[in-house]
LUMTIBA-891997 format. One record per residue: x, y, z of N, C-alpha, C in turn. Coordinates in Angstrom, 1 decimal. Example, Ala and Ser with C-alpha at 12.3 -4.5 7.8 and 13.67 -1.06 7.14 Angstrom:
% residues 2
+--------+--------+--------+--------+--------+--------+--------+--------+--------+
:    n_X :    n_Y :    n_Z :   ca_X :   ca_Y :   ca_Z :    c_X :    c_Y :    c_Z :
+--------+--------+--------+--------+--------+--------+--------+--------+--------+
:   13.2 :   -5.7 :    7.8 :   12.3 :   -4.5 :    7.8 :   13.2 :   -3.3 :    7.8 :
:   12.8 :   -2.2 :    7.1 :   13.7 :   -1.1 :    7.1 :   12.9 :    0.0 :    7.9 :
+--------+--------+--------+--------+--------+--------+--------+--------+--------+
% end
This chain:
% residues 114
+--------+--------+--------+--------+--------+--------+--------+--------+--------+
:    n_X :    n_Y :    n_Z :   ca_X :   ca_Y :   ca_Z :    c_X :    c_Y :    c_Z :
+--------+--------+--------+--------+--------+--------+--------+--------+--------+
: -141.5 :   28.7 : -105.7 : -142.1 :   29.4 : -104.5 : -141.4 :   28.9 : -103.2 :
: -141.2 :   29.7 : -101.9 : -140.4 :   29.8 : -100.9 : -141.4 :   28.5 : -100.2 :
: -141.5 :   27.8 :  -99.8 : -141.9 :   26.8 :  -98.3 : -141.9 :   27.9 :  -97.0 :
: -143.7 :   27.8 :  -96.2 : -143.3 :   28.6 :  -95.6 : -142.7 :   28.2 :  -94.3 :
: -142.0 :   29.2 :  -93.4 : -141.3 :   29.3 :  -92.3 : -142.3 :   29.5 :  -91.3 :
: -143.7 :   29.5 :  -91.4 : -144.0 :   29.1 :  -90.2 : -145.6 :   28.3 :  -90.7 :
: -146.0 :   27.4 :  -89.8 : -147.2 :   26.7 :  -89.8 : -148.3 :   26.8 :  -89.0 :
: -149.7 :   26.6 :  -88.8 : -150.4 :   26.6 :  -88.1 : -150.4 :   26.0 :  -87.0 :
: -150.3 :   26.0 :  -85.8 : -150.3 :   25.0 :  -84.0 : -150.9 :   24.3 :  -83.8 :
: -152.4 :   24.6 :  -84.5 : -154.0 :   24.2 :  -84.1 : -154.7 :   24.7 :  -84.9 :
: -155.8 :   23.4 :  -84.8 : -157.3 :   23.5 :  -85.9 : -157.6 :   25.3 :  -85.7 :
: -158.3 :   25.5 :  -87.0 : -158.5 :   27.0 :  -86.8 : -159.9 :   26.9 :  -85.3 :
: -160.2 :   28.0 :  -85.4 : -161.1 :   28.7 :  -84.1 : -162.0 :   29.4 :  -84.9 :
: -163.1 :   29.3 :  -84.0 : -164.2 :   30.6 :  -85.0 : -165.1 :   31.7 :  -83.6 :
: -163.6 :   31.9 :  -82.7 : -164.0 :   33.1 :  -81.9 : -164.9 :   34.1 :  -82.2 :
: -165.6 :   35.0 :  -82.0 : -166.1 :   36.3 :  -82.6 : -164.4 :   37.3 :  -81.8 :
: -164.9 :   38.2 :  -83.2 : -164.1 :   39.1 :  -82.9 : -165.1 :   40.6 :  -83.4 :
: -165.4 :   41.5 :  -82.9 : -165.8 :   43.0 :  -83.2 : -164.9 :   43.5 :  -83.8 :
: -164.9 :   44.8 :  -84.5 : -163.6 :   45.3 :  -85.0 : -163.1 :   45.8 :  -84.2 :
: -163.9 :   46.5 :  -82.9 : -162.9 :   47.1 :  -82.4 : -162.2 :   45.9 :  -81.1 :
: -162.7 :   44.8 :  -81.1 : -161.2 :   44.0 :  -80.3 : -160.4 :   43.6 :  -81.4 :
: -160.7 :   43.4 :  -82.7 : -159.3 :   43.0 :  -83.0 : -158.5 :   44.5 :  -83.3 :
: -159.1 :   45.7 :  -83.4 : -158.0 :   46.9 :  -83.3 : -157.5 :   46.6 :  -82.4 :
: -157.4 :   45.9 :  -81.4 : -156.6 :   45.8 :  -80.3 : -155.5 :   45.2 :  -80.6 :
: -155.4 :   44.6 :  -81.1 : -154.3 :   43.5 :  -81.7 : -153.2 :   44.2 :  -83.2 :
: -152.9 :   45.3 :  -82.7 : -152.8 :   46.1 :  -84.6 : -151.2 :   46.1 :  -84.2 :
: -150.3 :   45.0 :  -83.2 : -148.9 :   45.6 :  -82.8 : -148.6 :   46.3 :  -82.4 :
: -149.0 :   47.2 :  -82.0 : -148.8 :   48.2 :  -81.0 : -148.4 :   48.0 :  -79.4 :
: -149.1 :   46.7 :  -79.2 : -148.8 :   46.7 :  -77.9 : -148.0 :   44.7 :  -77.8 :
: -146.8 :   45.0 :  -77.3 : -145.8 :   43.9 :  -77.5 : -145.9 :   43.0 :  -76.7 :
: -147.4 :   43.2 :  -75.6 : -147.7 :   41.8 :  -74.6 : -149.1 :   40.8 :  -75.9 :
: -149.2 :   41.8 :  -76.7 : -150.9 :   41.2 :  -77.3 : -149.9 :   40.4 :  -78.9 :
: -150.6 :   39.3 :  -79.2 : -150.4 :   38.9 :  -80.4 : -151.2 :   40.2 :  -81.5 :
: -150.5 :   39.5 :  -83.0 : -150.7 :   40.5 :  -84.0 : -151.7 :   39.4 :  -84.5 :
: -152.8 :   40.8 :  -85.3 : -154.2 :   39.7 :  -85.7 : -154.1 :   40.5 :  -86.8 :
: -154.6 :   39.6 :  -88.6 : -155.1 :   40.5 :  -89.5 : -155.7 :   39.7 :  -89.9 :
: -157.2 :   40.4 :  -90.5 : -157.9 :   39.4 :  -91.2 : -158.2 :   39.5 :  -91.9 :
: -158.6 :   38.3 :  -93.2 : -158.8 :   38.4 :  -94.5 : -160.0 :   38.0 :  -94.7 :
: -161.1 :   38.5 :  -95.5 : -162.1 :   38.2 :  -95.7 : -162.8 :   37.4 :  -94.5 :
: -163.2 :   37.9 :  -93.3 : -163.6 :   37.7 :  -91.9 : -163.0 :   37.1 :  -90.8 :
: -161.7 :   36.2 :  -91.9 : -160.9 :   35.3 :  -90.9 : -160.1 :   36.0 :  -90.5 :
: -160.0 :   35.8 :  -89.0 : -158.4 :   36.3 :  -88.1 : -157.7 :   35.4 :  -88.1 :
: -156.4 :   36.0 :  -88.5 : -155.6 :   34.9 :  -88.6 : -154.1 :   35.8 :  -87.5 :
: -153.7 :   35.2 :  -86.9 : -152.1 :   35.1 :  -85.4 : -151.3 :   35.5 :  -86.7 :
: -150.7 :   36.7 :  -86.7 : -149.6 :   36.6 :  -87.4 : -148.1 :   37.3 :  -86.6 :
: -148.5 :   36.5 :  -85.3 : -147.6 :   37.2 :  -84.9 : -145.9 :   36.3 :  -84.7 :
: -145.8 :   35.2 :  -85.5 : -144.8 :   34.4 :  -85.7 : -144.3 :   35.6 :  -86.9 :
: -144.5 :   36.3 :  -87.4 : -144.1 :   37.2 :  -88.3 : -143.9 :   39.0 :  -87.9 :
: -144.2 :   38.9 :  -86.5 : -144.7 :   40.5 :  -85.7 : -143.6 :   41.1 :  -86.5 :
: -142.3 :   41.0 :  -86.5 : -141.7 :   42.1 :  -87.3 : -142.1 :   42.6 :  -88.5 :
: -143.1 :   41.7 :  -89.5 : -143.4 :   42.7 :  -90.6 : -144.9 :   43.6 :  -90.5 :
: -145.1 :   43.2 :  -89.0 : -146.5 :   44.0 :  -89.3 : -146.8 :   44.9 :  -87.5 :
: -145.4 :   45.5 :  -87.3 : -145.4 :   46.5 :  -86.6 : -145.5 :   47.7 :  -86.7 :
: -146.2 :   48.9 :  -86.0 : -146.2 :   49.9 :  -86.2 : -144.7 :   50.4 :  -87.3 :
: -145.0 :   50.8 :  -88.3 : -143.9 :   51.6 :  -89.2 : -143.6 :   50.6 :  -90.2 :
: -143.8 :   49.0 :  -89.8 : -143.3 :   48.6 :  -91.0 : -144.5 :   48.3 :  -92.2 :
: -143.9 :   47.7 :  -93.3 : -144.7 :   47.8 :  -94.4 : -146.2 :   47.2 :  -94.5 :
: -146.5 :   46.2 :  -93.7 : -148.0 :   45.4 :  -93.5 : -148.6 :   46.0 :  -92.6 :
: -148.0 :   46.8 :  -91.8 : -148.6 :   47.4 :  -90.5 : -150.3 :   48.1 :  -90.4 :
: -150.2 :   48.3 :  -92.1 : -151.4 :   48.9 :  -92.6 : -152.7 :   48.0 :  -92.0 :
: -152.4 :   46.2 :  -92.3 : -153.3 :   45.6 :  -92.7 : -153.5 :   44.9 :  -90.8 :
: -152.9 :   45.0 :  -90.0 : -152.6 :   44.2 :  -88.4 : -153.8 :   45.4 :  -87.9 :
: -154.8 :   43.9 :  -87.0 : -155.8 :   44.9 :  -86.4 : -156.8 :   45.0 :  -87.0 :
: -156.9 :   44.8 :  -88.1 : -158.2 :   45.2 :  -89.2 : -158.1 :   44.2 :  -90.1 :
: -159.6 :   44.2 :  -91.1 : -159.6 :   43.3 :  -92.1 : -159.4 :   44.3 :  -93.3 :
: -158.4 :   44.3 :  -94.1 : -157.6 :   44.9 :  -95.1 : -157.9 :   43.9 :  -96.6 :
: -159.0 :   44.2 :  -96.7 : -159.6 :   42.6 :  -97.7 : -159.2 :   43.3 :  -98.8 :
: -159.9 :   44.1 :  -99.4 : -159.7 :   45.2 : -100.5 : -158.3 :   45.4 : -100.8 :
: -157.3 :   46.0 :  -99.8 : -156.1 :   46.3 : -100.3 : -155.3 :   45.1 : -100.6 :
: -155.1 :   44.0 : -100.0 : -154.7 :   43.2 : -100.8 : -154.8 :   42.0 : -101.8 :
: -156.2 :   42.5 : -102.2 : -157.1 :   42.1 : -103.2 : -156.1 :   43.0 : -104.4 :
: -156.0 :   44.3 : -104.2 : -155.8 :   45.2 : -105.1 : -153.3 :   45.5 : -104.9 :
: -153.6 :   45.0 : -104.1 : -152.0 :   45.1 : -104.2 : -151.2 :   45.8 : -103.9 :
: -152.2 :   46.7 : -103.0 : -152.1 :   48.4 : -102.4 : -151.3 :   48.2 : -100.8 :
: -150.7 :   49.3 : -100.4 : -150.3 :   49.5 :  -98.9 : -150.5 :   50.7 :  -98.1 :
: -151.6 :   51.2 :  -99.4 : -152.4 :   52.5 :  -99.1 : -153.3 :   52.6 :  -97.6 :
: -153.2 :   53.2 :  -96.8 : -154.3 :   52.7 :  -95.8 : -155.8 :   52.8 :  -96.3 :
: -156.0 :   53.9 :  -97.2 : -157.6 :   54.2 :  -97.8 : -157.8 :   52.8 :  -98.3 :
: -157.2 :   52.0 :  -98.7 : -157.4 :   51.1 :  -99.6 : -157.6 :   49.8 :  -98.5 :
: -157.3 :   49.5 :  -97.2 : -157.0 :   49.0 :  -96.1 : -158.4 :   48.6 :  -95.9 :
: -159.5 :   48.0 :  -96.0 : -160.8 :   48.1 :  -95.8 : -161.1 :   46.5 :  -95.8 :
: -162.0 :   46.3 :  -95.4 : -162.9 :   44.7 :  -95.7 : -163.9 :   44.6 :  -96.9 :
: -164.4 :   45.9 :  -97.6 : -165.3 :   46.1 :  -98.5 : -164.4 :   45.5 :  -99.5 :
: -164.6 :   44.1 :  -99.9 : -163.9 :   43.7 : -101.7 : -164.9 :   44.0 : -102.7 :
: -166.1 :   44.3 : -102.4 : -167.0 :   44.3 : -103.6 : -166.9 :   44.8 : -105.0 :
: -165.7 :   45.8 : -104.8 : -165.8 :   46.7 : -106.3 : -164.3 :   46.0 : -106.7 :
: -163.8 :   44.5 : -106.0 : -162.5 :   44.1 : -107.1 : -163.2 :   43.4 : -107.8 :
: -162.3 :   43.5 : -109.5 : -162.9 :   42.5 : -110.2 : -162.4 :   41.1 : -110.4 :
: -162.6 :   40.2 : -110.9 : -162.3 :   38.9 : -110.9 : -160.7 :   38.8 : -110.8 :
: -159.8 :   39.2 : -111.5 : -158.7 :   38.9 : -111.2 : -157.8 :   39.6 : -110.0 :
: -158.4 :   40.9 : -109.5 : -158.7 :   41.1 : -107.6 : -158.7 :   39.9 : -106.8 :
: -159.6 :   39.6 : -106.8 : -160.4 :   38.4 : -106.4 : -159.8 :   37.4 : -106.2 :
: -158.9 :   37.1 : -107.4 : -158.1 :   35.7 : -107.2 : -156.8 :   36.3 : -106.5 :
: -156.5 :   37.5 : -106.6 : -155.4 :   37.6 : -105.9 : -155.5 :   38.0 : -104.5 :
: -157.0 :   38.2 : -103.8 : -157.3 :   38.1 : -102.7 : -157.4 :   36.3 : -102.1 :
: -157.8 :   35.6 : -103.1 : -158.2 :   34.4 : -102.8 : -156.8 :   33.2 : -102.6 :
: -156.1 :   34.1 : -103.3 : -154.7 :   33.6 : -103.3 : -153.7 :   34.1 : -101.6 :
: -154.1 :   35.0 : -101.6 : -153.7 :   35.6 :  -99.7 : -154.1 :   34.9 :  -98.5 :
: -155.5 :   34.1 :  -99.1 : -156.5 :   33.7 :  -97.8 : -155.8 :   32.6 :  -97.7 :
: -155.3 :   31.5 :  -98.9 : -154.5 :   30.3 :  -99.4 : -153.2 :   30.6 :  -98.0 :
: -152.2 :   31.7 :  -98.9 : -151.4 :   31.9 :  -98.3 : -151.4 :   31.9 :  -96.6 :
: -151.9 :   32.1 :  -95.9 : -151.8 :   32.7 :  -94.5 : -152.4 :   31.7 :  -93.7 :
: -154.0 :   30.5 :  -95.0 : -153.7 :   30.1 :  -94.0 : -153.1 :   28.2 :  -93.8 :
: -152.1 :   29.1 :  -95.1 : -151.2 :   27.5 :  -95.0 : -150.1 :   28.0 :  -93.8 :
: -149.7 :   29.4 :  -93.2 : -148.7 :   29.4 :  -92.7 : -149.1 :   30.0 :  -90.8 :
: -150.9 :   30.2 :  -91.0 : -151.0 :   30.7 :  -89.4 : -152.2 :   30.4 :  -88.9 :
: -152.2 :   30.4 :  -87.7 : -153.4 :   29.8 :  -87.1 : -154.2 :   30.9 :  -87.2 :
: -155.2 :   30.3 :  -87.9 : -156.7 :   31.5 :  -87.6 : -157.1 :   31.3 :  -85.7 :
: -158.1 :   32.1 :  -85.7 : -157.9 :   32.2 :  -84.6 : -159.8 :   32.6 :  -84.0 :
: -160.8 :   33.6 :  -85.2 : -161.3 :   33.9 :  -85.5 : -162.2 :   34.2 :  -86.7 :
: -163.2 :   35.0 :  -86.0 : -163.7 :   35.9 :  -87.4 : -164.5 :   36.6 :  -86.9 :
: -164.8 :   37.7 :  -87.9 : -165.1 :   38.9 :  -87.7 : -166.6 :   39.2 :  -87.8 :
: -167.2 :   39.5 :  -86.5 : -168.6 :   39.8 :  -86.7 : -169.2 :   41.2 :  -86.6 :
: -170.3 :   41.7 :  -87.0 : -170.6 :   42.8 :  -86.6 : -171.0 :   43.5 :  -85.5 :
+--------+--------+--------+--------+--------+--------+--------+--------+--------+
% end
């Protein structure tokens, strides 16, 4: 496995975020950092903003909590959602395995309330 190329700055944060401020953060706009969150956590991924800019391939998941689709391994936008409830166990671990990921390489920053 690759060692990642970038690390967290600072202890995470447990901001609120609504959904609609972190749509605010979906890359689109080049003064705002990129936010996506997994299972309620926001996590800065904007040490990475080229893969999750408007058009490119993660772009789906920036902005929103995308729990489901990468639970399921999709870059479907339908599939783009925070509802994981209908993955099954081995979903799950590959969701559980993303949250691992991201947040050995980025500063959370948040989470997502209603």
């Amino acid at each position: 496995m690759m060692e990642p190329t970038t690390a967290p700055t600072h202890p995470p944060k447990d901001d609120p975020f609504t959904k609609d401020e972190l749509a605010k953060f979906d890359g689109s706009d080049e003064s705002k950092p990129v936010y996506v969150c997994i299972k309620g956590q926001v996590f800065d991924v904007s040490p990475k903003r080229e893969m999750y800019s408007p058009g490119k391939g993660y772009h789906i998941f920036a902005g929103k909590d995308g729990s489901r689709g990468l639970g399921m391994s999709s870059l479907k936008p339908e599939d783009a959602v925070a509802d994981y409830s209908t993955l099954d166990d081995k979903q799950r671990k590959v969701l559980d395995d993303w949250v691992a990921y991201y947040t050995k390489r980025y500063n959370i920053v948040g989470k997502l309330v209603e």
